[in-house]
C-alpha positions, 0 to 999 in steps of 0.5 A, a space after each residue: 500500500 503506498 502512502 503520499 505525504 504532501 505538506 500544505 502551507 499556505 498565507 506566507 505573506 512575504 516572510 521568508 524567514 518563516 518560510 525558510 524554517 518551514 522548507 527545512 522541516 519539510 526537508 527532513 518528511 521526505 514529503 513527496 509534493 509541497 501544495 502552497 495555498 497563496 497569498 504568498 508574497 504580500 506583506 511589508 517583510 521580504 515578498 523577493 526572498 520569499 518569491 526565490 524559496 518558493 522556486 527553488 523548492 519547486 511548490 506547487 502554488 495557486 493565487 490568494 487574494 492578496 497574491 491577485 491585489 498585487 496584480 490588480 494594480 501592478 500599473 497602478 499607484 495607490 495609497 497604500 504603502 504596503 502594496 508599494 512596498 510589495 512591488 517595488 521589492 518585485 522584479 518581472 519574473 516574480 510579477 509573471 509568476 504572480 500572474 501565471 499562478 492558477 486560481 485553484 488546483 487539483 493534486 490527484 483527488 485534493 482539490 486547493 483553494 485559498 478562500 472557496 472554489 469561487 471567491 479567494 476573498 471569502 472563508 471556506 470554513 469560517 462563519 465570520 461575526 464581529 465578536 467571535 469566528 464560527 464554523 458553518 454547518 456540514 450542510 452549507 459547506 457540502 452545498 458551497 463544494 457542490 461542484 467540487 468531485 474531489 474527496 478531500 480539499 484544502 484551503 486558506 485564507 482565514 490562518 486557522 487550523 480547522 479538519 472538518 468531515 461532512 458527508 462527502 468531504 474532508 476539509 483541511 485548513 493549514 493556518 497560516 506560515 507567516 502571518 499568525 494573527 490579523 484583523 480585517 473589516 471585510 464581510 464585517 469587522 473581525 480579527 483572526 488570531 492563532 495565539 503564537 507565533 510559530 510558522 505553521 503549516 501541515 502534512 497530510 498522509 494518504 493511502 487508500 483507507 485512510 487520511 491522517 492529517 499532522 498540524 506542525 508549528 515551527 518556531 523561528 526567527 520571528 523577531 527579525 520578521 517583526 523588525 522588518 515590519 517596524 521598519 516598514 512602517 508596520 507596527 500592527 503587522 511587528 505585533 501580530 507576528 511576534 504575539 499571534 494576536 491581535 
């Protein structure tokens, strides 16, 4: 019986330094394929270095949300310093990459995502509200994955670990390796906190019975992170990577 072990990261958010911890822990697995879930290179830290460990690692990667920001006003000068700061640091090869990545795949019977099968920017899992997250029920997932074949599939965008089985599905959400807490105003005001800092991601082990997940926190250089984030005029960013809350 053969078994695959895949390693599912997702929502790096730039940080090479949480990245890099994560690849040599994965290095050591013998993980068969490496499935990143987006939102990859935005953040006010290190979205070149961070863009390099991800092509020399060869990752099987999609687009998030943040990931099709950055190539919605890739022509564009706004406002926003962070984004600025994002494509100053790109150069044309991560840009096209940027562009080439697909909005969701399929790795034999995984189907990835980073929000839901037809919105990036919406919760998979989550039920948002403004004084806590709560999870859908098994019948509102089933109908939001309806058109979705696949057995198991994994997602990103909310940072919080959550394996969910409905009837049809296994639903698995990595966290977050570089990004360990946020707040947000959309749908509603809300924050996502995951409680420590670590780099966090998770390895899936699949035969033909069975599916075991491994949630795994890898601690790392968070400070230096952090201090990237203060020098780029990111103070809420420096707090939620060094605390994991908000």
């Amino acid at each position: 019986m053969n078994t695959e072990k895949i390693a599912i990261i997702s929502d790096i958010h730039a940080n090479s330094w949480a990245l890099k911890e994560v690849l040599r822990d994965i290095e050591t697995k013998k993980i068969d394929t490496v499935l990143n879930l987006g939102d990859s290179l935005y953040g006010p830290l290190d979205p070149k270095g961070t863009f390099e460990l991800l092509l020399e690692n060869n990752t099987k990667s999609i687009s998030g949300n943040q990931d099709r920001f950055i190539i919605e006003n890739v022509h564009n000068t706004t406002n926003i310093s962070t984004l600025e700061y994002v494509k100053s640091s790109l150069g044309n090869d991560s840009i096209n990459w940027l562009k080439e990545l697909p909005f969701d795949l399929t790795h034999n019977n995984i189907y990835c995502c980073h929000g839901n099968p037809v919105n990036d920017s919406i919760s998979l899992l989550e039920r948002i509200n403004t004084d806590y997250v709560g999870v859908q029920t098994n019948d509102e997932i089933e109908i939001t994955l309806s058109n979705i074949k696949e057995n198991i599939v994994v997602c990103g965008h909310s940072h919080l670990a959550r394996m969910v089985k409905t009837k049809n599905k296994t639903i698995i959400n990595p966290r977050s390796i570089g990004l360990p807490a946020y707040n947000d105003d959309l749908p509603i005001p809300h924050k996502m906190e995951s409680l420590s800092p670590h780099a966090k991601y998770a390895i899936l082990k699949i035969n033909t019975n069975e599916i075991n997940v491994e949630l795994i926190s890898v601690d790392y250089d968070f400070e230096a992170a952090a201090r990237a984030a203060e020098k780029n005029n990111r103070n809420d960013w420096a707090k939620w990577i060094r605390t994991g809350r908000v």
